[in-house]
C-alpha positions as CSV (number, residue, x, y, z in Angstrom):
1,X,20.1,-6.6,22.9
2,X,18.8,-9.1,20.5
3,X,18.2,-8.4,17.1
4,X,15.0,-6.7,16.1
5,X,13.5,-7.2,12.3
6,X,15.2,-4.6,10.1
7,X,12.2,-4.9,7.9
8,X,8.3,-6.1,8.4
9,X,8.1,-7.8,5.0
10,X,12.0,-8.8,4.9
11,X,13.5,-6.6,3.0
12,X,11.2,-5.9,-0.2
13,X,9.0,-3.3,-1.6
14,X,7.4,-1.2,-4.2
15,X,5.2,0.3,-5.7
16,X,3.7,3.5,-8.2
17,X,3.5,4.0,-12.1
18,X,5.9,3.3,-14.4
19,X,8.0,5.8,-16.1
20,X,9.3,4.7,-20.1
21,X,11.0,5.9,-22.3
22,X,11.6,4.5,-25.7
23,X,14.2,4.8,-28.6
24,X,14.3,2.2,-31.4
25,X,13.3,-0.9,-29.6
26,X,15.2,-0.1,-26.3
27,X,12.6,0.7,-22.9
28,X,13.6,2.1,-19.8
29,X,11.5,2.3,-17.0
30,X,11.9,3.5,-13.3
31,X,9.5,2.9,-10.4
32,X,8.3,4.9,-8.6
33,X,7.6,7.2,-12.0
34,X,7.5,10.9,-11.2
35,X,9.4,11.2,-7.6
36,X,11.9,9.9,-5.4
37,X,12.6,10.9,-1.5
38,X,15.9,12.2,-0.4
39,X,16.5,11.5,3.3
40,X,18.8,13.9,5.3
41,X,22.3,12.2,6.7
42,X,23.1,15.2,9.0
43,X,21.4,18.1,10.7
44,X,19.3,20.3,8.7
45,X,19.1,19.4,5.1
46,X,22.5,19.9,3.7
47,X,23.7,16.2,3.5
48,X,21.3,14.0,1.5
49,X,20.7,10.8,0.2
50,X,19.0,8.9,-2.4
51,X,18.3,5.3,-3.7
52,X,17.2,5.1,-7.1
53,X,15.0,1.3,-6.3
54,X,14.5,-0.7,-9.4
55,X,14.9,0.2,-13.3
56,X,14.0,-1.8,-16.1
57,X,15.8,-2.0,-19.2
58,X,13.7,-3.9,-22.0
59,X,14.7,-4.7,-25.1
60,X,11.6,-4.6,-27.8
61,X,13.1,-4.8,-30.8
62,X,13.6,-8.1,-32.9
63,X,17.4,-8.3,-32.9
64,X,19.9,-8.8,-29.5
65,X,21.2,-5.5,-27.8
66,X,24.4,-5.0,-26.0
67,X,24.6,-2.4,-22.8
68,X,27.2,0.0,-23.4
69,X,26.3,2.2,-20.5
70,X,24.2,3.3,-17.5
71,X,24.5,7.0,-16.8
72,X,23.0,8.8,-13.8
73,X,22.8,12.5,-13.6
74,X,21.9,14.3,-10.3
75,X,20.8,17.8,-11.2
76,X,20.1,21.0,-10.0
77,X,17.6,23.8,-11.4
78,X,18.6,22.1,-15.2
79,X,22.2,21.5,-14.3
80,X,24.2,18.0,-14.1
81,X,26.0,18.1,-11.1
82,X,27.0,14.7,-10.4
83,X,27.7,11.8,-12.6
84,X,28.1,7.7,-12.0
85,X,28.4,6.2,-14.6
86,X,28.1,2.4,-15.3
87,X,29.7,0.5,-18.2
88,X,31.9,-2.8,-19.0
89,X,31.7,-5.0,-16.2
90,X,30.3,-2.5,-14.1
91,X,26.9,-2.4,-15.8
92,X,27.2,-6.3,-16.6
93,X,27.4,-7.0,-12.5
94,X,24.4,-4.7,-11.9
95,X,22.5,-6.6,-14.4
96,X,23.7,-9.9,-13.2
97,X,22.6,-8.7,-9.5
98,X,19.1,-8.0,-10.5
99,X,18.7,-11.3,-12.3
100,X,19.4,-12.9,-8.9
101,X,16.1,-12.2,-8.1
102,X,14.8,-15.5,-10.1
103,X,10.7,-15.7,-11.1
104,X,9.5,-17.2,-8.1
105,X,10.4,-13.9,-6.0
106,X,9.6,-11.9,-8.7
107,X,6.2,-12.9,-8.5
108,X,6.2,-13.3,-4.4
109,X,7.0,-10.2,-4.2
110,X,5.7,-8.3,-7.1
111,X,4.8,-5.6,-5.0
112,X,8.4,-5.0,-5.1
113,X,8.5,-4.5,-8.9
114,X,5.1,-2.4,-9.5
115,X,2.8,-5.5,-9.6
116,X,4.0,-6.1,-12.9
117,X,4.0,-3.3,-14.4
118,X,7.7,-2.4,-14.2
119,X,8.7,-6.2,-15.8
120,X,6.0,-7.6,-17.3
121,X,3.8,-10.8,-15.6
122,X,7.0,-13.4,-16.6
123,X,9.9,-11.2,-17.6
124,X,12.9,-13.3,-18.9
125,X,15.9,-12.2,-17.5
126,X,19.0,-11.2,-18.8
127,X,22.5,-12.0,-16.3
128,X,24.3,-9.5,-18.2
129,X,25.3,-6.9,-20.3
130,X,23.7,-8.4,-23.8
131,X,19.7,-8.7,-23.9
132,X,18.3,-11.0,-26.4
133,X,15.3,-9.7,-28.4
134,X,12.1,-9.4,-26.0
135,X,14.4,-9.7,-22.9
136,X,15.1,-7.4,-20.0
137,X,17.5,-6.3,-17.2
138,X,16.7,-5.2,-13.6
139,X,19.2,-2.9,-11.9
140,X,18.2,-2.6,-8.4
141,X,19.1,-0.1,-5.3
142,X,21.4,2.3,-6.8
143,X,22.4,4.8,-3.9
144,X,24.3,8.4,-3.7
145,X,25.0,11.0,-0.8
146,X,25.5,14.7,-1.5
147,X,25.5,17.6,0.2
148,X,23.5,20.9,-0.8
149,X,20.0,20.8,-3.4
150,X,19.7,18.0,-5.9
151,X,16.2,18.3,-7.3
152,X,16.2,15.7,-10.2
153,X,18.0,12.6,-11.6
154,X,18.1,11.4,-15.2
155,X,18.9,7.9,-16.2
156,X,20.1,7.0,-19.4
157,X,20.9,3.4,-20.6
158,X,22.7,3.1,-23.7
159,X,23.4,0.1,-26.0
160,X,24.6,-0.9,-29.0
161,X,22.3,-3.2,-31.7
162,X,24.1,-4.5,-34.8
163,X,26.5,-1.4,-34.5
164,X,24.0,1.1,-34.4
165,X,23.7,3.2,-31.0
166,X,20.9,3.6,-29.0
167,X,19.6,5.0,-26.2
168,X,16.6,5.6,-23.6
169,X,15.9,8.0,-20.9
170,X,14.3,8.8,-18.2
171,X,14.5,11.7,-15.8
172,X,12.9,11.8,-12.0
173,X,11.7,14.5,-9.5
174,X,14.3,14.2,-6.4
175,X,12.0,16.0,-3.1
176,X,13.5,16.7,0.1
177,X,10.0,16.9,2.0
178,X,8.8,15.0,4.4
179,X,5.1,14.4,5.5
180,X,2.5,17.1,4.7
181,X,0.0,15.8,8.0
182,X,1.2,17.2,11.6
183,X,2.6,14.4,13.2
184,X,3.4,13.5,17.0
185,X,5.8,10.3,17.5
186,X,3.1,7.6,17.7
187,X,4.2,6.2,21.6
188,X,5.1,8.6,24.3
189,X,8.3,8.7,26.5
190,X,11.7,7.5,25.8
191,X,12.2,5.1,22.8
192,X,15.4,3.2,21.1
193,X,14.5,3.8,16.9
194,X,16.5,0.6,16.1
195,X,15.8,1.5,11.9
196,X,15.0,4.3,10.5
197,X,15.4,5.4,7.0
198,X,18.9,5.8,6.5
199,X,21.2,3.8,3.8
200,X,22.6,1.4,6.6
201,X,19.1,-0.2,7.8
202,X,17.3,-2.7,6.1
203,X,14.2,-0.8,5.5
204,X,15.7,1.7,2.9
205,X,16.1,-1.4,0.8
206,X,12.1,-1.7,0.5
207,X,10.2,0.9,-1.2
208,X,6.8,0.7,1.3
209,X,9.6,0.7,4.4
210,X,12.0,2.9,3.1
211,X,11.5,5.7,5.8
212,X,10.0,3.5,8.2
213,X,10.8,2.9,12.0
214,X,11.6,0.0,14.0
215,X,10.8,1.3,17.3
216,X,11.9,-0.4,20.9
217,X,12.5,0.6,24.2
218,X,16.1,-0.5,26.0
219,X,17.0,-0.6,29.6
220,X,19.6,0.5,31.8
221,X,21.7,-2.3,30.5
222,X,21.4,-1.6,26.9
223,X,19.1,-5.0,26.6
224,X,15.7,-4.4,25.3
225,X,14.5,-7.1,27.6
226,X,14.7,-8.4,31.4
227,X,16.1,-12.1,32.4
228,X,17.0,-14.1,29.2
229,X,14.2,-12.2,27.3
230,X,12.4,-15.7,26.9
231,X,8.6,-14.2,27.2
232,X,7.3,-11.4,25.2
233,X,6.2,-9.7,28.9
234,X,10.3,-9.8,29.4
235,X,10.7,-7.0,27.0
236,X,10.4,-3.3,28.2
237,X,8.2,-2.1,25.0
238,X,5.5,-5.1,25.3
239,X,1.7,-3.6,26.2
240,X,2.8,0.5,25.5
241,X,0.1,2.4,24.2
242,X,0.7,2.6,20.3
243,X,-1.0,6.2,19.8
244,X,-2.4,7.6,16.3
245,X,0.5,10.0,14.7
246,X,-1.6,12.5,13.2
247,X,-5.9,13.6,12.7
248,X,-7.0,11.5,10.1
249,X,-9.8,8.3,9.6
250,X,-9.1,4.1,10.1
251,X,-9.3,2.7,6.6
252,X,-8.3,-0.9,8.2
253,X,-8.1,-3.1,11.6
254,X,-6.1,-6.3,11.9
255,X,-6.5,-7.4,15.6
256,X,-6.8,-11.4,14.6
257,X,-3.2,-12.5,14.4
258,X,-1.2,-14.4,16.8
259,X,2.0,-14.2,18.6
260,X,4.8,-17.1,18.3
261,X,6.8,-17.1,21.4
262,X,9.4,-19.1,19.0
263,X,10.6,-16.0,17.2
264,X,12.2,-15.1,20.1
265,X,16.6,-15.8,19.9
266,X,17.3,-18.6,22.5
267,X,19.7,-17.6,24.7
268,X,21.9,-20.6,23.2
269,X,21.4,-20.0,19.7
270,X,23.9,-18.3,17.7
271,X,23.0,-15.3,15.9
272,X,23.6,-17.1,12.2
273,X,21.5,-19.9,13.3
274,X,18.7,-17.5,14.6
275,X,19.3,-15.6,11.5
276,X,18.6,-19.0,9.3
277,X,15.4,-19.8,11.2
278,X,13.6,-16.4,11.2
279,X,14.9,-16.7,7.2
280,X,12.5,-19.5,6.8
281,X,9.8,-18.0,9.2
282,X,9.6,-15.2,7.0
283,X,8.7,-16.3,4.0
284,X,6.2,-18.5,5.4
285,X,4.4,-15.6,6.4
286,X,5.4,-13.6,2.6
287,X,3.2,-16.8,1.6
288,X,0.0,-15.3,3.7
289,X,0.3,-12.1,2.5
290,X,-0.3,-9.2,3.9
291,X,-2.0,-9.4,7.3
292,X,0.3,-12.5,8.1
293,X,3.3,-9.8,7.5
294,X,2.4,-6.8,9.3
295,X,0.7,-8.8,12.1
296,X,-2.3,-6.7,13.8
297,X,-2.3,-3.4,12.3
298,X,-4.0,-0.2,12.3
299,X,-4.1,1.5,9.0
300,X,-5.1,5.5,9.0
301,X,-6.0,8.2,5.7
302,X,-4.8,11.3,6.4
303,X,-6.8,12.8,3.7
304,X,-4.1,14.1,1.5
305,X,-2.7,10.7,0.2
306,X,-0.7,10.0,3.4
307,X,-1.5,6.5,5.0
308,X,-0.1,5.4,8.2
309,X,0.9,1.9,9.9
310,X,1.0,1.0,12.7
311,X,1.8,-2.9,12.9
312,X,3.2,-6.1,15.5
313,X,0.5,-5.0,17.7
314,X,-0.4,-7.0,20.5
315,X,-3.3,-9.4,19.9
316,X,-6.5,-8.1,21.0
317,X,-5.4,-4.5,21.7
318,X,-7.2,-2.7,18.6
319,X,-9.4,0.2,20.3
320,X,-10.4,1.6,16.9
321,X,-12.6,0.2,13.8
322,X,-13.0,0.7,10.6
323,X,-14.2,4.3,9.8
324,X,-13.6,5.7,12.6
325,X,-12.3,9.0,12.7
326,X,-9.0,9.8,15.6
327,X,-7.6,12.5,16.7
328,X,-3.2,12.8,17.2
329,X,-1.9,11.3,19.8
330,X,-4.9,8.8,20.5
331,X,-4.4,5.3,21.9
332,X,-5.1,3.3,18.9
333,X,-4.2,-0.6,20.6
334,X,-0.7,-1.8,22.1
335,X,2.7,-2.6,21.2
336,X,3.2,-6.5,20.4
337,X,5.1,-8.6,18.3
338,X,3.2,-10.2,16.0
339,X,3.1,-11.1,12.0
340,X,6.7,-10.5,10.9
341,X,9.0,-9.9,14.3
342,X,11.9,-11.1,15.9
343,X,11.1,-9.4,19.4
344,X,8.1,-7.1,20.7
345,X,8.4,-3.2,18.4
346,X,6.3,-0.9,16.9
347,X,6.9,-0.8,12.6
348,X,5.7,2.8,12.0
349,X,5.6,4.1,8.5
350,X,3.5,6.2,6.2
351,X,2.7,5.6,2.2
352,X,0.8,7.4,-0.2
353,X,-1.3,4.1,-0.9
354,X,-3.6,2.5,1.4
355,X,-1.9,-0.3,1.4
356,X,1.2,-2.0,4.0
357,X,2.9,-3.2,1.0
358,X,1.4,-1.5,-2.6
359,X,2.4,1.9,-2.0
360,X,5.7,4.1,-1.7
361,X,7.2,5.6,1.5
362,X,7.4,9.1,2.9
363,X,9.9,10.7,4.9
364,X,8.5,11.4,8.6
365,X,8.7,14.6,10.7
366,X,7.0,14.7,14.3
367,X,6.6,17.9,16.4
368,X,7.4,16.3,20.1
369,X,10.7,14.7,19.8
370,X,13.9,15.6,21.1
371,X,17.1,13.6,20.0
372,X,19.1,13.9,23.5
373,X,21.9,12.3,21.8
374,X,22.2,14.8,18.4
375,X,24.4,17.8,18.4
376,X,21.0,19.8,17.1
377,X,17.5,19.2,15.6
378,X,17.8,16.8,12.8
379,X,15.9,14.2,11.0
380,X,15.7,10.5,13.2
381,X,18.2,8.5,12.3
382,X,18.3,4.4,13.2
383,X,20.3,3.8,16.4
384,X,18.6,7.2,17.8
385,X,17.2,7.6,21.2
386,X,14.0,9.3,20.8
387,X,12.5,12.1,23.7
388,X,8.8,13.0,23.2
389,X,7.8,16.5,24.8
């Protein structure tokens, strides 16, 4: 099977308010503000986890500050019931991985950072543990796994200016719900979910994506294609009817966007090399924005701040318009593979923003499905095979 795209913008995205929290010249800030989404690792809900996405740590006042610590507390009903704990070179390498980001993808994909609002227009970066006045840190994609209720975390950094200790806080809603809209799986019959939203797929990474699917069909050789897989018609998803996931109104169409047949692996091209080329692909299409990324798309309100995508589709296929009102389980236009893609798949995802890329992901829950593979009903995990009824 060749590689499908782990992510239709690469592997970035965020957005939502800001949270802050200030102490003597020291600012932390987490986005999103209010919530984060657990995702279930096992059946039911007792194995969870979480990614905390991006904080900032800014330092306001008018002399340098040195990180002493990072402290995250999962909590339950008011109590601290797990601990991590960053500090010494620890806290200095988290600070040093978020600087990695340089300005030029901070600003291609401000999305990813609240469109500014978590880091300022032209933050200056600090690599490490000590912040010179007016400069800031990024810690990025801190993750945890636990098994029974954790309904909060708080984040405290703490420094030290001059030998004086300070400190900021901030403390965030952890929810365990998925969507509110009934939901059917949005194409019918048996389907390979190559990505879902657990920790080991590239979509968790990107706050739009982070529950999204990657959704493919395989044959009876385990190959999502037939021959060398050197036309899009070779592939056993190409042309299925992509069908609307739950009641709800079209807020946008896309159907203008072509397909490159180049995207496709050669049958003698190493996976690095492929890897290098769709590299370079990719962010000539992060340069067109949005419609570029998600290819044709079909973009539906729920009417209770749930949005959902439906993107790659094949060129020409839209059925819908703008406005129109569908009903579950509607053919809304066909699988393809265009915008961001390395083979014919449906990206599927819903965000509390009408937007592919300015909003924050939602856990998904469909009432068809069966998981032939799972030991019971559980949430979709990437590598499932997926049954609708």
């Amino acid at each position: 099977m060749k590689p499908i795209a782990t992510a239709f913008l690469g592997a970035l995205a965020l957005t939502a308010a800001a949270a802050r929290a200030e102490a003597a010249g020291l600012e932390l800030k987490a986005c999103p503000a209010e919530a984060l989404h657990a995702y279930p690792l096992a059946p039911g809900t007792r194995f969870q986890s979480l990614v905390v996405p991006n904080l900032g740590i800014a330092n306001r006042g008018g002399e340098p500050v040195r990180l002493t610590a990072l402290t995250f507390e999962l909590m339950d009903k008011g109590e601290v019931v797990d601990t991590r704990r960053l500090a010494g070179e620890a806290l200095a390498a988290a600070v040093r991985g978020g600087a990695s980001a340089q300005l030029g993808a901070l600003q291609m994909f401000a999305f990813q950072f609240c469109d500014g609002r978590l880091l300022g227009e032209k933050p200056t970066l600090a690599t490490g543990a000590d912040l010179a006045a007016g400069a800031q840190g990024l810690v990025t994609n801190q993750t945890f796994a636990w098994k029974g209720s954790r309904d909060a975390v708080r984040i405290t950094i703490a420094a030290e200016r001059a030998g004086r200790p300070e400190q900021a806080q901030v403390t965030l809603a952890v929810r365990a719900d998925t969507v509110k809209t009934p939901m059917v799986f949005p194409l019918a019959g048996r389907w390979f979910v190559a990505v879902a939203g657990t920790p080991h797929g590239g979509h968790r990474w990107a706050l739009p994506e982070a529950f999204a699917y990657d959704i493919a069909r395989v044959g009876g050789d385990d190959k999502t294609y037939r021959g060398q897989g050197l036309k899009f018609a070779d592939y056993f998803a190409y042309g299925a009817p992509v069908l609307a996931a739950g009641d709800g109104v079209v807020r946008e169409v896309v159907d203008d966007q072509p397909e490159d047949p180049t995207i496709l692996r050669r049958p003698d091209e190493s996976f690095d090399a492929y890897g290098e080329r769709m590299g370079k692909l990719q962010m000539t299409l992060l340069k067109k924005g949005e419609r570029a990324i998600g290819g044709n798309s079909v973009l539906i309100d729920h009417g209770n701040g749930e949005y959902s995508l439906y993107a790659h589709l094949k060129p020409g296929s839209v059925t819908v318009k703008a406005g129109e009102r569908v009903k579950a389980g509607q053919p809304i236009g066909k699988l393809g593979a265009s915008g961001n893609a390395t083979e014919p798949h449906l990206h599927f995802q819903v965000c509390d923003r009408p937007s592919p890329l300015h909003c924050a992901g939602v856990p998904l829950a469909f009432s068809n499905v069966e998981l032939p593979y799972a030991d019971g009903p559980r949430a979709i995990q990437g590598g499932d095979i997926v049954v609708t009824k």
